[in-house]
VOGU-3710 file (C-alpha; in Angstrom, 3 decimals, decimal comma):
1> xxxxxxxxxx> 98,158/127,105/80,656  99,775/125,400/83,485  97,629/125,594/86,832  99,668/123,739/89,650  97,582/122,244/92,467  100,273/124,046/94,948  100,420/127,361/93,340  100,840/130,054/95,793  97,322/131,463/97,085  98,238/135,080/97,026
11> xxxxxxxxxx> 98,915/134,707/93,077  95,588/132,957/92,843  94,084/135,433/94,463  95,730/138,220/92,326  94,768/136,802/89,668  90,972/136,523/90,366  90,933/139,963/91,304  92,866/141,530/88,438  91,535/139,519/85,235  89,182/142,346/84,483
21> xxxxxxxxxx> 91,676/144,637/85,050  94,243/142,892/82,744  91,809/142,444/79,651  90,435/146,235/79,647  94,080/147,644/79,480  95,432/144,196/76,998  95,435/140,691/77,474  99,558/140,090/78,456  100,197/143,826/79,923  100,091/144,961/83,522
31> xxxxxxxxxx> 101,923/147,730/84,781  102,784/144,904/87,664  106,309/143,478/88,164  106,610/140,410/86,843  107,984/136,803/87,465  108,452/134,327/84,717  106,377/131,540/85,000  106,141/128,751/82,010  102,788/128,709/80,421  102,394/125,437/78,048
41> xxxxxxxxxx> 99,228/127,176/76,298  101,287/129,689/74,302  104,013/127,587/72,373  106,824/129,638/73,147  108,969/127,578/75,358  109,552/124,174/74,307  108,171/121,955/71,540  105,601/120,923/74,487  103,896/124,116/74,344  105,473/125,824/77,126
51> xxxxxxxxxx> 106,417/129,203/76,523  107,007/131,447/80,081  104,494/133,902/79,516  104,899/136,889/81,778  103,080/136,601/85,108  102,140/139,120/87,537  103,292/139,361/91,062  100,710/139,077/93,877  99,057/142,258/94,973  98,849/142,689/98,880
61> xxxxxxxxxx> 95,786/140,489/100,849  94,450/141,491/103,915  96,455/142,305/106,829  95,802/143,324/110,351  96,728/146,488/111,151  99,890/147,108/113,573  98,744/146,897/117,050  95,171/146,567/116,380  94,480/146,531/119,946  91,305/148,665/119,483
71> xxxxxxxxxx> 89,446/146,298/117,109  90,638/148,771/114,245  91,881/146,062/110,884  92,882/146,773/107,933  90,509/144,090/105,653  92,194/145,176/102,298  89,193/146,514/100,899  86,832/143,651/101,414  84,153/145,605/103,337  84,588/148,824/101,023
81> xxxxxxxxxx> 80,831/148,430/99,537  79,262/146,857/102,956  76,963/149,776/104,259  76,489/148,038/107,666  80,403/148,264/108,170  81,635/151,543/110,007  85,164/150,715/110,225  85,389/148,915/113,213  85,383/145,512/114,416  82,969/144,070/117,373
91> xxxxxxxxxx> 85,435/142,926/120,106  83,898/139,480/121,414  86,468/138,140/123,020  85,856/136,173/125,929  82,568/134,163/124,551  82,874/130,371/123,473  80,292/130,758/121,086  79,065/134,107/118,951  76,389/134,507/116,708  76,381/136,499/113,612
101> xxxxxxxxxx> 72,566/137,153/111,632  71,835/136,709/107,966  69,939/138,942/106,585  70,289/141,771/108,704  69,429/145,200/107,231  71,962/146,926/104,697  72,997/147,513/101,324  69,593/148,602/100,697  67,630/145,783/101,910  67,924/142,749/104,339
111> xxxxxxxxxx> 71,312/141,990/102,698  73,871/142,052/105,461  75,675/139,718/108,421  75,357/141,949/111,388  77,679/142,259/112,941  79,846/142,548/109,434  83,013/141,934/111,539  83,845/140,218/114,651  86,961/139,371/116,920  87,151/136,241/118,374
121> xxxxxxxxxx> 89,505/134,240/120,284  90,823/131,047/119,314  88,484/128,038/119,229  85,263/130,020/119,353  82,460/129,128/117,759  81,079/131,015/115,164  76,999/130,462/114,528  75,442/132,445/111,540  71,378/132,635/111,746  69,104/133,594/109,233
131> xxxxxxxxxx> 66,435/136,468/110,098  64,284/134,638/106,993  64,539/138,418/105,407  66,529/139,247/101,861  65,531/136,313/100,154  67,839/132,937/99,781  71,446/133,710/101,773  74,194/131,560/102,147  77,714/131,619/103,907  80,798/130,872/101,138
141> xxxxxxxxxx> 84,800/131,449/102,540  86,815/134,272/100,666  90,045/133,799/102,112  91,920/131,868/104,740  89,734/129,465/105,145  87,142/126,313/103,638  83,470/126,323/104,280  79,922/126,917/102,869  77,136/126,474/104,014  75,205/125,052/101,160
151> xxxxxxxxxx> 73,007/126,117/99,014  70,856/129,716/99,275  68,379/129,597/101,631  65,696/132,028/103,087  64,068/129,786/106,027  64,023/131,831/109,070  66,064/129,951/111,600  68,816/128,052/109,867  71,927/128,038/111,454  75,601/127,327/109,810
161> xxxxxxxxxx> 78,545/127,062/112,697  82,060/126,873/112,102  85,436/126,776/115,105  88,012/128,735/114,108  91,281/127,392/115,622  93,826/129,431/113,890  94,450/132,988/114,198  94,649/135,140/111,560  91,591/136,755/109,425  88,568/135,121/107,779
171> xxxxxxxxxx> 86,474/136,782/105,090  83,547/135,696/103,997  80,503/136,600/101,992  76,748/135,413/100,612  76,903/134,130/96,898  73,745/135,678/95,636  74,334/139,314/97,014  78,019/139,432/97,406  77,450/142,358/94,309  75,820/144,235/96,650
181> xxxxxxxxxx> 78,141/143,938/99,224  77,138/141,396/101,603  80,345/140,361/102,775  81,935/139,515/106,532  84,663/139,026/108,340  86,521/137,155/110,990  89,699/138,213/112,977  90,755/135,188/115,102  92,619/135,853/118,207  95,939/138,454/117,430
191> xxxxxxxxxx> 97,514/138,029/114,294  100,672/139,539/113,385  101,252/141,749/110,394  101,958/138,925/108,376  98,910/136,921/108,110  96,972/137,260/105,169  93,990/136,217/104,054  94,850/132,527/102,001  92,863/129,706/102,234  92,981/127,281/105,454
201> xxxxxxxxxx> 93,473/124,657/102,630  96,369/124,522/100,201  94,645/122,498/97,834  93,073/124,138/94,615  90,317/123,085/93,554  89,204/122,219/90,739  86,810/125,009/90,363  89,185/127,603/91,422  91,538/126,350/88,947  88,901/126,186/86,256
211> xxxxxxxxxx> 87,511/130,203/87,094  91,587/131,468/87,271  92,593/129,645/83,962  89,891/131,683/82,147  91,137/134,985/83,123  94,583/133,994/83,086  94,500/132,082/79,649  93,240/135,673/78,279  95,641/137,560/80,483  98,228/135,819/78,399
221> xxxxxxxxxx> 96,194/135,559/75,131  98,704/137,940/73,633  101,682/135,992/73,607  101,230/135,245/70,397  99,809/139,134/68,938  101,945/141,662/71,079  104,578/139,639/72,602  105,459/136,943/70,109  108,724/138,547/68,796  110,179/134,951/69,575
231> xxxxxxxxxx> 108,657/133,404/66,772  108,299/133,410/62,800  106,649/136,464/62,148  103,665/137,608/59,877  104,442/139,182/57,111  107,055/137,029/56,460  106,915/137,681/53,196  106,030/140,374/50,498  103,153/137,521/50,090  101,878/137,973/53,488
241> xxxxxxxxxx> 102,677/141,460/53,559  99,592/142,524/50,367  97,443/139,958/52,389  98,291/142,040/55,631  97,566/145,115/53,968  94,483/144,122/52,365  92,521/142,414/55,586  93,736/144,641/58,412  91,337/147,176/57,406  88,442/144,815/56,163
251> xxxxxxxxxx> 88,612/143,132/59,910  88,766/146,825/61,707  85,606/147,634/60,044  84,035/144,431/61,000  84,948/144,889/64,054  83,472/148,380/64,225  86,666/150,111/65,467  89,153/152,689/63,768  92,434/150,777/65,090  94,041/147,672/66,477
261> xxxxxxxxxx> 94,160/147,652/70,520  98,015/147,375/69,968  100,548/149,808/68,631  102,573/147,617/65,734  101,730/144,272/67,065  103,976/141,499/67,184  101,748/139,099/64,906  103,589/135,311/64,871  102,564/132,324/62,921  104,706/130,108/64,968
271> xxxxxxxxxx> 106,425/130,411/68,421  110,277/129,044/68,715  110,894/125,922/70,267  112,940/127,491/72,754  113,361/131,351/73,823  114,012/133,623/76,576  110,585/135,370/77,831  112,339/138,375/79,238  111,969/142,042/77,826  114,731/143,997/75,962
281> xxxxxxxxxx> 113,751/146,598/77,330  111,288/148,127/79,592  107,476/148,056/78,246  105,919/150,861/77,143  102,131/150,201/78,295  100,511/153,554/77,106  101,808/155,312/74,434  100,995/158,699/72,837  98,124/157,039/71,484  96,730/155,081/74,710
291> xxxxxxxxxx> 97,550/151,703/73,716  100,373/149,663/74,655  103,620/149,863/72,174  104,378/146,403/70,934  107,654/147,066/69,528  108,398/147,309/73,607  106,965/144,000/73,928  110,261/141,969/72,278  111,572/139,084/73,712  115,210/138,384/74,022
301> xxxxxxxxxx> 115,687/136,596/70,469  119,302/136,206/70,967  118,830/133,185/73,199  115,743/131,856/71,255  116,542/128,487/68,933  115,005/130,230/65,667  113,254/126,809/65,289  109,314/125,916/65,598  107,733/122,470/65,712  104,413/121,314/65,295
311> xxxxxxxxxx> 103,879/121,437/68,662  104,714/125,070/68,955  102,290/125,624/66,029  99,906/123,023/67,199  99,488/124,647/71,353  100,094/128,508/69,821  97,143/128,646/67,902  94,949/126,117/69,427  95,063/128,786/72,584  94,153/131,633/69,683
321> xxxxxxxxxx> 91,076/130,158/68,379  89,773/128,757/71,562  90,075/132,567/72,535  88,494/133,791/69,227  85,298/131,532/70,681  85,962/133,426/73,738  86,126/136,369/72,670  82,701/135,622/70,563  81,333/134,541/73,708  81,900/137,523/75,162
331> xxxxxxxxxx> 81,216/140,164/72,426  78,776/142,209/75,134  80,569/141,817/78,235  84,190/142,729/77,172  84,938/146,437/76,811  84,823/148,328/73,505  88,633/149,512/73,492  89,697/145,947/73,567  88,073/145,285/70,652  86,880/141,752/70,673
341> xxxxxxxxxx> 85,590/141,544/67,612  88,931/142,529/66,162  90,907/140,276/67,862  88,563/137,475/67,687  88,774/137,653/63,361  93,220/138,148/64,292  93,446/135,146/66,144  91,495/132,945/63,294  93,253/134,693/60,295  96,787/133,863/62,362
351> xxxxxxxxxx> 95,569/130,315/62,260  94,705/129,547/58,967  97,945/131,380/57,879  100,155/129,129/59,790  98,307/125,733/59,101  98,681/127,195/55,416  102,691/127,472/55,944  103,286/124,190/58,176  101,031/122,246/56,099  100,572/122,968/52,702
361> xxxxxxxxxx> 102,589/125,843/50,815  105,223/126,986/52,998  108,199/124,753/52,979  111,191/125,219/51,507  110,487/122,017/49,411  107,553/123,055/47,801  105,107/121,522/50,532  104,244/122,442/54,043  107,328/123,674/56,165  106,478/121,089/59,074
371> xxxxxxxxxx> 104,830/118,010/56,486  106,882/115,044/55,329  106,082/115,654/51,206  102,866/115,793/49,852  101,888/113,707/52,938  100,273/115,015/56,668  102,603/113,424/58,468  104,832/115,770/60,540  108,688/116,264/60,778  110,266/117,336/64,326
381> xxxxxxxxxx> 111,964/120,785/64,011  112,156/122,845/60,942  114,846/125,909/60,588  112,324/128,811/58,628  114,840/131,618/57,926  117,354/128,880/56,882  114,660/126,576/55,137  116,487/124,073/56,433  114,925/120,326/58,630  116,655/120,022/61,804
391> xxxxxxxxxx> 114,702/116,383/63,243  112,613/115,010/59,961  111,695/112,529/62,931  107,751/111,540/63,334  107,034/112,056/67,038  103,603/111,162/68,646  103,259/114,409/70,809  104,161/116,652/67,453  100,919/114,948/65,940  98,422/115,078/68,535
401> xxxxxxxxxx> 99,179/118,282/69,486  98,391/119,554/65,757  95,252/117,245/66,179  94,370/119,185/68,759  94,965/122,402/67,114  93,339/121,061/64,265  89,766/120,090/65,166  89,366/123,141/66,944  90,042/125,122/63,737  87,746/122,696/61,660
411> xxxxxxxxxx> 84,561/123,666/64,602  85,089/127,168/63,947  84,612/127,067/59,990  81,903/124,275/60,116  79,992/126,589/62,298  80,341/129,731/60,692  82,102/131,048/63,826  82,722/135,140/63,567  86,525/135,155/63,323  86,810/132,291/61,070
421> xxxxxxxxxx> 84,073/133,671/58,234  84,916/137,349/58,758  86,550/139,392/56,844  86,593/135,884/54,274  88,083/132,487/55,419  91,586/132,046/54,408  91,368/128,447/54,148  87,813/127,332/53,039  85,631/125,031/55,379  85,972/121,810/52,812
431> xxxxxxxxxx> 87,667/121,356/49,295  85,049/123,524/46,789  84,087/125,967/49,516  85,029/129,771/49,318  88,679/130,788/50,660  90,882/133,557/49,712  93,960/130,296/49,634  91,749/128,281/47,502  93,718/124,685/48,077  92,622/121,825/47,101
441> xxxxxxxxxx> 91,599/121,020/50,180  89,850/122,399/52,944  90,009/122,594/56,973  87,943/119,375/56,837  89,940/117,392/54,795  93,213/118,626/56,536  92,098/117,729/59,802  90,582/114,267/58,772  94,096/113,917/57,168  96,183/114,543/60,017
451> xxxxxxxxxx> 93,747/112,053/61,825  94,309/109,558/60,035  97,737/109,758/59,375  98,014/110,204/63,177  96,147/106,866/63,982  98,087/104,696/61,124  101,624/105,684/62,324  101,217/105,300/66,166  99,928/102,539/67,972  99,298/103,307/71,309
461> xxxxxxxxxx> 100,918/100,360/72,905  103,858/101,957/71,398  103,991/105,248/71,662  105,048/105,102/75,705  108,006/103,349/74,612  108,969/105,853/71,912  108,437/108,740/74,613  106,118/108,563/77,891  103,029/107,842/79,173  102,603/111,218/79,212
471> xxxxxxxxxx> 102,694/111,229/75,593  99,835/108,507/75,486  97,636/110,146/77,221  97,990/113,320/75,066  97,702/111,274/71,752  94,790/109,553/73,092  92,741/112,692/74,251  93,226/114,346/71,151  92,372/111,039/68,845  89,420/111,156/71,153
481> xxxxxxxxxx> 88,520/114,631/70,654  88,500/114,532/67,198  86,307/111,823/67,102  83,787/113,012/69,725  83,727/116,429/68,478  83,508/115,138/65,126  80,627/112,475/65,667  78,901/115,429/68,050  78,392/117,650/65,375  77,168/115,067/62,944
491> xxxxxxxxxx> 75,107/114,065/65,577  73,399/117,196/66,247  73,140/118,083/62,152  70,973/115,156/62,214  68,910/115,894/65,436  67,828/119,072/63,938  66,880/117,344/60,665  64,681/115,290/62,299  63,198/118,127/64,685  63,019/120,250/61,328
501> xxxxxxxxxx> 60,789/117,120/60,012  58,783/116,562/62,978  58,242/120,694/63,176  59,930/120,754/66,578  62,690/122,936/65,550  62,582/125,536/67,894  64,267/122,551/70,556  67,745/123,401/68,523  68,565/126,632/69,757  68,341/125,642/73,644
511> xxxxxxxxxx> 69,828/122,488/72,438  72,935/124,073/71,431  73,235/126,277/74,470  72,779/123,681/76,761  74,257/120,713/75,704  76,341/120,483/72,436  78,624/124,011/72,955  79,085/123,057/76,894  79,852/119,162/76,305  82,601/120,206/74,192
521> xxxxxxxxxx> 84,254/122,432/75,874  84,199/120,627/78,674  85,402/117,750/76,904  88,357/119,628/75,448  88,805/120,752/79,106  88,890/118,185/80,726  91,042/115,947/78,483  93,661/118,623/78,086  94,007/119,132/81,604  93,995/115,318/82,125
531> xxxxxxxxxx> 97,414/115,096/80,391  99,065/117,891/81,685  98,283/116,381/84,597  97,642/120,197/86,741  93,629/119,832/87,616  91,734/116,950/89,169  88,202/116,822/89,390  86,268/116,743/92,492  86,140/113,707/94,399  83,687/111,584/95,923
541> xxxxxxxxxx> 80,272/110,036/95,003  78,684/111,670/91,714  74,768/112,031/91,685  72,933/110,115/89,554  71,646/112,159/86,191  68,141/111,900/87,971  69,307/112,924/91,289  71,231/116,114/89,620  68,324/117,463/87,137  65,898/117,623/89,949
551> xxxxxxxxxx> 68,521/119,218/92,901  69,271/121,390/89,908  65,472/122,462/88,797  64,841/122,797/92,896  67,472/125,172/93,274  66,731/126,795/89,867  62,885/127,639/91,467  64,399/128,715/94,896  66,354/130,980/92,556  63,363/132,538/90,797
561> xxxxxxxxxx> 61,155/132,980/94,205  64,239/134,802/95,646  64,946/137,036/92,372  61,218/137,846/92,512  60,936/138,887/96,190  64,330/140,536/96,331  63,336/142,953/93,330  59,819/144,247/92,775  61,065/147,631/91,455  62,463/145,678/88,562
571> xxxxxxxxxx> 59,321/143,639/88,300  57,390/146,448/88,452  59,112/148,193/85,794  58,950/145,109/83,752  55,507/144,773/83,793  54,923/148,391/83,017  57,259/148,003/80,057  55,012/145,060/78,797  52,006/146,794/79,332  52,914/149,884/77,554
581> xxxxxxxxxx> 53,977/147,351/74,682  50,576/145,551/74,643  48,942/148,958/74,494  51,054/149,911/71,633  49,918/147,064/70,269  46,365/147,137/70,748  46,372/151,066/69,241  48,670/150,541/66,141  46,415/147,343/64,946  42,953/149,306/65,396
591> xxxxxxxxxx> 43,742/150,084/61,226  44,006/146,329/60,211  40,719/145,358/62,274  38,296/143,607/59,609  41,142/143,933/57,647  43,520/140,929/58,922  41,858/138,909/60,992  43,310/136,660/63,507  41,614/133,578/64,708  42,654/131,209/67,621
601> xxxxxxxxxx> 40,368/128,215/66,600  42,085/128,539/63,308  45,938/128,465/64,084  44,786/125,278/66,256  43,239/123,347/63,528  46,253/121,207/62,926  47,813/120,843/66,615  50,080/118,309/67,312  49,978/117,893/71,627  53,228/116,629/71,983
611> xxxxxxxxxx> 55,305/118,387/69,040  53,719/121,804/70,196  54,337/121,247/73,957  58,094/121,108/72,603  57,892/123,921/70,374  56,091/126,165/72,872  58,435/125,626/75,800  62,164/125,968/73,658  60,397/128,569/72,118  59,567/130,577/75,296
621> xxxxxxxxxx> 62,715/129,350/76,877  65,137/130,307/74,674  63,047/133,870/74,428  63,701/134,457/78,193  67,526/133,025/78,318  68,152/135,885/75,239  65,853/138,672/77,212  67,932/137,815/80,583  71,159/137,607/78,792  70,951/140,705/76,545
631> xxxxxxxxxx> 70,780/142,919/79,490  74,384/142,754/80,047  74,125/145,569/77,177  72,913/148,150/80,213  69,446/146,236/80,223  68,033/148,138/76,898  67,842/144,977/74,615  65,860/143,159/77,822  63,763/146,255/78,381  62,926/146,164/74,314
641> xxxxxxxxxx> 62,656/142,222/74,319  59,932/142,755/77,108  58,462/145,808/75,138  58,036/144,345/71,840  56,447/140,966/73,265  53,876/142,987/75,119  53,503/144,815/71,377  53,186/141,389/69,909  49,902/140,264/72,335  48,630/143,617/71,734
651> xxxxxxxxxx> 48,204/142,552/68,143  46,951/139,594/68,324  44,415/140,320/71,074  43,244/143,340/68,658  43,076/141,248/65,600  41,858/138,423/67,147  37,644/137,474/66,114  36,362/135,485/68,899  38,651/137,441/72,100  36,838/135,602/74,488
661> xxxxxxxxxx> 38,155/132,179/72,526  41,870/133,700/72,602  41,293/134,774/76,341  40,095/131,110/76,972  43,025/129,704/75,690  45,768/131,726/77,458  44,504/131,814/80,231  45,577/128,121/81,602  49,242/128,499/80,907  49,642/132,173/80,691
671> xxxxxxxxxx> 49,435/132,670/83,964  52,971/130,866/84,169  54,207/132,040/80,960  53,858/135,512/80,994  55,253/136,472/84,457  57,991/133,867/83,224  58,667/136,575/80,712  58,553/139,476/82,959  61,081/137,605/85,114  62,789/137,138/82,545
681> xxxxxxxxxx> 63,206/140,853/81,436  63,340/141,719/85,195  66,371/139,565/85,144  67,640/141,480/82,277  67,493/144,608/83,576  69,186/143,961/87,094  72,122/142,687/84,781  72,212/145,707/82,798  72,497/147,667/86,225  75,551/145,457/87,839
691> xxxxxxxxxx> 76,762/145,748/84,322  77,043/149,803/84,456  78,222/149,342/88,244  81,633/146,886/86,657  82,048/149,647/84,074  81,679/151,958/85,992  84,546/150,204/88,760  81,864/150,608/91,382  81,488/146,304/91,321  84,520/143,861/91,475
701> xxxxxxxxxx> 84,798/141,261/88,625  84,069/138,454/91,357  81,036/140,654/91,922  79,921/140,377/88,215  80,546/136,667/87,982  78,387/136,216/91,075  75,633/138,628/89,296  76,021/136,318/86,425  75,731/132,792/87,709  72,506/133,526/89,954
711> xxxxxxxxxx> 71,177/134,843/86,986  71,988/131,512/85,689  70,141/129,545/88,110  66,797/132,016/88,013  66,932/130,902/84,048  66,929/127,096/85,234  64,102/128,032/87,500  62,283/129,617/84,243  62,978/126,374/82,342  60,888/124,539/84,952
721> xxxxxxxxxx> 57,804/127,000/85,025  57,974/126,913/81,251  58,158/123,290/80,868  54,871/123,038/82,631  53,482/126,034/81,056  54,621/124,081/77,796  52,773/121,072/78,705  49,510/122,994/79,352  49,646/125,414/76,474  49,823/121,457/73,990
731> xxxxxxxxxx> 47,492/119,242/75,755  44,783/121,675/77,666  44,775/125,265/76,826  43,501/124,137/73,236  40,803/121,888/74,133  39,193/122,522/77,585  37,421/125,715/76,945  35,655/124,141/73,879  33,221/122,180/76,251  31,853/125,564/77,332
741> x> 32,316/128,079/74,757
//
């Protein structure tokens, strides 16, 4: 996907507000016009990648009504869901400075900017003061223009001022209640009908860029399942056609759903190095059956070169499976008619089929179509339907891009990734393992051949004078990938070895959410984006590691203290679920009393301080981020997460033979574990309601992402309390009471 720092701000802001949209219906279709705008993630246009995936046209942004002399605008729909906002605009004209409160009362709650919009002249000041009410606020820019105030905040008192010089309109809103509407906005002297609502800045940044190639990546996911006609197709043969008929059905019903999402999809094993993205006729986006026709979806083949690369294989399907992790990612959050699950086993069965044709059986020479003999080194261009070799030539970019492609494939089957083992891996993990292929080698092997066939044929110092820098920089982040990725994995294999040895085990799980699963995509990010050359980083000084992990933990707790005093209903109800569970408890155990008997002083005989200070915290940690997270399935899972644990203490308080012993021993760090918990579960349950409110289309997408990222933060917050709670519960809940009792 190609994100250009100067890409016009309307689109952006299209395509932030119509992702959700896009992936309900199918990733690729909108009932939108479109434009065609290259797209080097799919592999359809050149042997780079690029393809010209469709692209949507922007929808309209803000614009003041005609002759809005009466402070009547027309805000586009940005105040829809802000109760405080009656339709009008305060006229205050005439005053160098204004000032605008946080906090006020609305949306249920001290959760507005009163007043929600103002008119201003030019050059007026604009001062926003917090009321101290609602919890943390802050002030973040929408549209047409570049500020923030910082962090969320709930210290009665602050003040945030920004001059607006430039007429034309100003939204705004507060990060950690823009879902519940508290939003503002800002006419500035009298714009005319064509101002909109774009950024004061032209620049994208690098976080904008990051959140729109997410939803745009998966708005064109299906370039290569619904509108890949310009490509080698699958079934290609009568082969491929029995293998076809046999796993459609097996990956429908582990997917849970009776169909595909797509009428006769397009399925491609490799894009053509060159083709014409346009339609042969107009889509059909809904047939008879609700889905969108793909047989509607064909590109123009008469203009397309009927020739693939390994770069069009390599960029094709390293966008599928890094979507079929997506899609993983994602199995509770995206709707059920798009069928994740599905499409997430489609993507990895495409793959393995075409690294099974370009590398190993598919050639017309009795080797891999794209593969110089019995050898992984790769040829140029390859004719299929004429099984002919167009450019046997050995380029650098053709072999890092597969590298690419490659090592991505090998981390889905040597972590047992959903699409990859389900229905049955094609291809197997390493030579010996199971696969329906069953070649004498495996994903493992393939990859570390391509590697090093890669590395012994092109020596960096060379390969700018065979092509471009451009082309070093690509070889090098992919070498580099592979190796990191690689050596991570290793890496963390052995880590939990030794925490498996040392009994500390329980540190893996938040391990891998934290660290190993977010380094590498980042990684993979970040490189890739490096040598296409579209996204820059931030600038400026970066924070020491230090300096970060304690601004981050402070900002984690102001998260939780806000979360706690912004919802005591869900509290409440937390609590009461957790009671009702320890009662349940307590009564169900009354049979097993003398029976099985529990004792504290027992279960402590052989404690470890520091090993169970590490055990108890990514224990309890990793039990709140799954209570929080679940509750994006409408908040049952959280409100049974919180049940069952209060079930669980209700047992073992029941059962236990010396109470006051057990009550001793809880005491010191319960009283920051268990609210921790019922945070936690609180947490859950707010997500399961802005979940229902997106369904629902009561909640923007931007509104859900903002739901999600505070929720974020409160879990930081909950990692600190727990840390400590961890550190009690190893070295002084198991020791301190003993001196009295």
């Amino acid at each position: 996907m190609t994100v250009h720092p100067d890409m016009d701000p309307a689109r952006r802001r299209f395509l932030r507000l119509s992702g959700i949209a896009a992936v309900g219906a199918i990733a690729g279709c909108s009932t939108e016009t479109t434009t065609d705008t290259p797209d080097p993630g799919d592999g359809g246009g050149n042997d780079d990648g690029a393809d010209g995936g469709a692209t949507p046209t922007a929808t309209p942004t803000p614009t003041p009504t005609s002759g809005s002399g009466d402070g009547q605008f027309d805000f586009g729909g940005w105040l829809r869901d802000t109760s405080n906002y009656d339709g009008t605009t305060a006229d205050m004209r005439g005053n160098g400075s204004i000032t605008i409160d946080v906090g006020a009362s609305a949306n249920d709650g001290a959760f507005g900017f009163a007043p929600p919009a103002v008119w201003v002249d030019p050059g007026t000041e604009v001062t926003w003061e917090w009321t101290g009410d609602g919890g943390g606020h802050n002030v973040v820019a929408e549209s047409s223009g570049d500020f923030r105030s910082g962090d969320p905040t709930s210290e009665a008192g602050t003040s945030f001022s920004q001059t607006f010089d430039t007429a034309g309109i100003v939204t705004y809103y507060c990060n950690p209640h823009r879902s519940m509407g508290m939003k503002g906005a800002v006419v500035v002297g009298d714009p005319d009908d064509s101002a909109t609502a774009t950024p004061a800045s032209q620049e994208y940044s690098f976080q904008a860029a990051s959140f729109d190639a997410y939803w745009y990546s998966l708005y064109n996911m299906s370039t290569n399942i619904a509108m890949s006609a310009n490509g080698v197709p699958f079934p290609l043969n009568e082969q491929m056609e029995q293998l076809q008929s046999q796993r459609m059905p097996a990956m429908l019903e582990n997917a849970e759903v009776d169909r595909p999402p797509i009428t006769d999809p397009n399925l491609s094993l490799a894009s053509f190095t060159e083709g014409d993205p346009s339609f042969t006729q107009e889509p059909v986006l809904e047939d008879d059956t609700g889905r969108p026709d793909a047989s509607t979806l064909a590109w123009d083949k008469s203009n397309s070169s009927l020739v693939v690369s390994p770069s069009s294989v390599g960029w094709t399907h390293l966008k599928g499976v890094t979507w079929a992790k997506n899609f993983q990612n994602h199995f509770d959050l995206l709707p059920g008619e798009m069928a994740p699950k599905f499409r997430a086993q489609l993507l990895t069965t495409l793959a393995q089929v075409g690294v099974n044709a370009a590398i190993l059986v598919g050639g017309s020479r009795g080797n891999g179509a794209l593969t110089h003999g019995d050898s992984f080194e790769f040829l140029s261009e390859y004719h299929p339907s004429e099984g002919r070799i167009v450019d046997e030539t050995r380029r650098p970019h053709h072999h890092s891009a597969m590298l690419w492609f490659l090592s991505d494939l090998n981390s889905l089957a040597q972590n047992g990734w959903f699409g990859y083992v389900n229905p049955r891996p094609l291809i197997p993990k390493e030579a010996g393992a199971d696969g329906v292929f069953d070649p004498p080698v495996g994903i493992q092997e393939i990859t570390d051949g391509v590697a090093d066939a890669t590395m012994n044929l092109f020596d960096a110092s060379e390969v700018a004078s065979m092509e471009s820098t451009r082309s070093v920089g690509q070889m090098l982040a992919a070498v580099g990938y592979y190796a990191i990725a690689l050596g991570t994995l290793l890496a963390f294999s052995t880590l939990v070895g030794v925490l498996t040895v040392v009994e500390v085990q329980a540190l893996a799980a938040p391990l891998a959410y934290l660290a190993v699963a977010p380094v590498l995509d980042l990684l993979k990010t970040g490189l890739y984006d490096a040598h296409r050359g579209v996204l820059s980083p931030p600038s400026g000084a970066v924070p020491g590691l230090r300096r970060q992990l304690t601004s981050g933990g402070r900002r984690g707790v102001r998260a939780v203290v806000g979360f706690v005093r912004e919802s005591p209903g869900l509290h409440a109800l937390a609590l009461a679920l957790g009671l009702a569970g320890a009662a349940m408890g307590w009564a169900v155990s009354e049979p097993l009393v003398g029976v099985l008997d529990a004792s504290i002083a027992e279960r402590l005989a052989d404690h470890v301080p520091p090993l169970a200070a590490a055990n108890f915290f990514a224990n309890n940690w990793t039990v709140a981020i799954s209570t929080a997270l679940s509750g994006v399935a409408l908040a049952v899972p959280a409100g049974l997460s919180v049940w069952f644990n209060g079930v669980v203490l209700g047992v073992v308080a029941r059962l236990e033979v010396t109470p006051i012993e057990l009550a001793a021993f809880v005491l010191p760090h319960g009283i920051f574990e268990i609210p921790s918990i019922l945070v936690a579960g609180a947490l859950g349950l707010h997500l399961g309601v802005v979940t229902w409110r997106a369904w629902r289309g009561r909640m923007g997408r931007e509104a859900l992402a903002d739901a999600l990222e505070r929720a974020f933060w409160v879990l930081v917050g909950l990692g600190v309390v727990l840390a400590i709670a961890g550190l009690i519960e190893g070295f002084i809940s198991p020791y301190y009471w003993r001196v009295f009792i």
